[in-house]
C-alpha positions, 0 to 999 in steps of 0.5 A, a space after each residue: 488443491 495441490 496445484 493451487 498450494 504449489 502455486 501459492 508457495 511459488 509466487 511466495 519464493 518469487 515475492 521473496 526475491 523481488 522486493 526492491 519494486 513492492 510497497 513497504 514490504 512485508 514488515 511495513 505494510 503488516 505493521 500499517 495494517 495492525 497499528 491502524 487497528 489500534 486507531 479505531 474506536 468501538 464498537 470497530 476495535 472489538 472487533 478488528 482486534 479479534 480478526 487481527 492477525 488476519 488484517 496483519 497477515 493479509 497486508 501483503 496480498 495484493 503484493 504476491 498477487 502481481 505475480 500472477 495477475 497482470 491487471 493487478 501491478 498499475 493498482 499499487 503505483 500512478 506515474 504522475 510525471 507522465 502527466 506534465 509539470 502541474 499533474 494535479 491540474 492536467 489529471 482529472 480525479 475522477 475515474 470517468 472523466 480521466 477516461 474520457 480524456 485520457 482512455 483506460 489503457 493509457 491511465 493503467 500503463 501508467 498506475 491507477 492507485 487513486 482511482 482504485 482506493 476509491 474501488 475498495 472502498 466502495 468495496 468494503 462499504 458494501 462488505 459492511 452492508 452485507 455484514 460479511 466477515 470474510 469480505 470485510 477482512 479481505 477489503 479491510 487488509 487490501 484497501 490498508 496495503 493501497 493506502 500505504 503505497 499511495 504515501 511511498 515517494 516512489 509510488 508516484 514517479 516513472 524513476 520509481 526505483 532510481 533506474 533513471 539516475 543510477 540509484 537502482 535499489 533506492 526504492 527498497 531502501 526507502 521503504 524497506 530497510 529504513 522501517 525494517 531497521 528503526 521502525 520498532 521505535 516509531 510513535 504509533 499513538 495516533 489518535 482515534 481515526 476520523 470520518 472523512 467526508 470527502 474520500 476522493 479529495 484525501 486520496 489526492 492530497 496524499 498523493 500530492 504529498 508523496 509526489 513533493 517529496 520524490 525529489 528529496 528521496 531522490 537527491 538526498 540519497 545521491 548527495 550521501 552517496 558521494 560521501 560514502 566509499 563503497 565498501 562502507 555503503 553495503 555489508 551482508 546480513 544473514 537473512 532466512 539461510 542466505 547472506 545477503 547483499 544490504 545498504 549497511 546501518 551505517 549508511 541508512 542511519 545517514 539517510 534517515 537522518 538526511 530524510 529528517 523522520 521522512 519515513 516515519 512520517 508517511 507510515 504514521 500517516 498511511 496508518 491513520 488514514 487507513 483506519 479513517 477509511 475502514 470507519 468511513 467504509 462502517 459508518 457509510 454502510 450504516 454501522 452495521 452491528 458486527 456482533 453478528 456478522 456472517 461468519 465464513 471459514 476460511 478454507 485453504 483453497 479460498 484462501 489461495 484464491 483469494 491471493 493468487 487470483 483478482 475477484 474484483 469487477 472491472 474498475 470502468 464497470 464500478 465507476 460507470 454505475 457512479 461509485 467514482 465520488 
């Protein structure tokens, strides 16, 4: 048990120092996950809303999780300009049929998100089925944190933190600072989620949408960049006990204005979207009455478990017994 709390506390200090390559980071994939709860309707708000601190603190899991687990890094991220000038045409968007024409290893070198939303919410209707809280909460949080990277421009390209233009730390900027410091007085009044009827074909549209907005994210930044002198593009903020190295207000504010609400957008969007899926994942399972749901506590130890260590299936197992539609 103490090894397992030193770990868990390790890999919070590693996250901690390492969120330029993370998605939304702590604050953006929290709030995705606690304003989708918002956007269910009954009998799913009921309940979501008495589990939601759960749902909220558990946002980040898969995110702590790629430090200790190396299968867990491709699930959050798909380089698709690897795949040529028209990706969506080149690569397949089923599981099975991209391996047979690209091979496993292959496609997780190079990011696999699309393929594993589908995974968790196969996952997360069979939770609904079994009518297992624990279960339902762990693949409610997760599925929540891979909805929103599949929204993050940066999500979708191999210049995914700016290395390839001089831009090194735009992918933390993008994602982090920017909601970090406005997302307070984003509109979050969505509307009540929907059911969707093709799961796969929303996933790749989403991504579609990221990808189209890469260049701008990219190029926008380096045009501001020419119009700021260094010592106005970053100060220091006190953050915890250290003071720490910032893009400034003032140039994120610039960005922003730049990007045109950008960020707002694709989190209003991954918000929605997420509990659209949490509702589909109940009503394909047969909307289960929650009101008796197997309850478990959550022991300490399980719930080190659950962070450090990926209980899932292999992904080719799942897809091959026909869950990839």
């Amino acid at each position: 048990m103490k090894k397992l709390v030193f770990i868990f506390s390790l890999v919070i200090v590693i996250f901690a120092f390492n969120t330029d390559l993370t998605g939304w980071g702590f604050w953006g994939h929290q709030r995705i996950n606690q304003k989708a709860v918002y956007c269910l309707p009954q009998p799913l708000l009921q309940f979501y809303k008495a589990n939601i601190d759960y749902i909220t603190k558990h946002a980040v899991d898969p995110d702590m999780r790629r430090y200790a687990d190396p299968e867990e890094a491709p699930r959050h991220y798909i380089d698709l300009d690897r795949y040529g000038d028209k990706p969506f045409d080149s690569l397949p968007h089923s599981w099975k049929d991209a391996i047979r024409k690209i091979g496993e290893d292959s496609l997780k070198a190079h990011g696999i998100v699309p393929y594993y939303i589908q995974v968790m919410l196969y996952r997360l209707t069979s939770a609904f089925k079994e009518k297992n809280e624990y279960k339902i909460l762990k693949y409610s949080a997760e599925i929540g944190h891979y909805i929103g990277d599949a929204h993050v421009p940066l999500h979708c390209t191999r210049n995914y933190n700016g290395q390839l233009t001089g831009q090194h730390g735009i992918h933390g900027f993008w994602e982090s600072r920017i909601p970090e410091m406005m997302g307070d007085n984003y509109s979050y009044l969505l509307g009540r989620s929907l059911y969707i009827e093709n799961p796969n074909s929303l996933i790749w549209q989403t991504l579609e949408e990221s990808y189209a907005a890469k260049d701008s994210v990219l190029l926008l930044e380096a045009m501001l960049n020419k119009q700021f002198d260094a010592d106005k593009k970053y100060s220091y903020e006190v953050k915890g006990r250290q003071v720490v190295k910032v893009y400034s207000k003032e140039y994120t504010q610039a960005y922003n204005n730049l990007l045109n609400g950008m960020v707002e957008r694709r989190m209003r969007k991954a918000i929605f979207m997420t509990a659209s899926f949490w509702y589909t994942a109940w009503v394909n399972a047969g909307m289960p009455d929650l009101n008796d749901v197997e309850g478990i506590e959550l022991q300490q130890s399980e719930m080190a478990d659950s962070i450090i260590q990926s209980k899932t299936p292999n992904i080719s197992n799942l897809f091959l017994k026909g869950h990839d539609d």
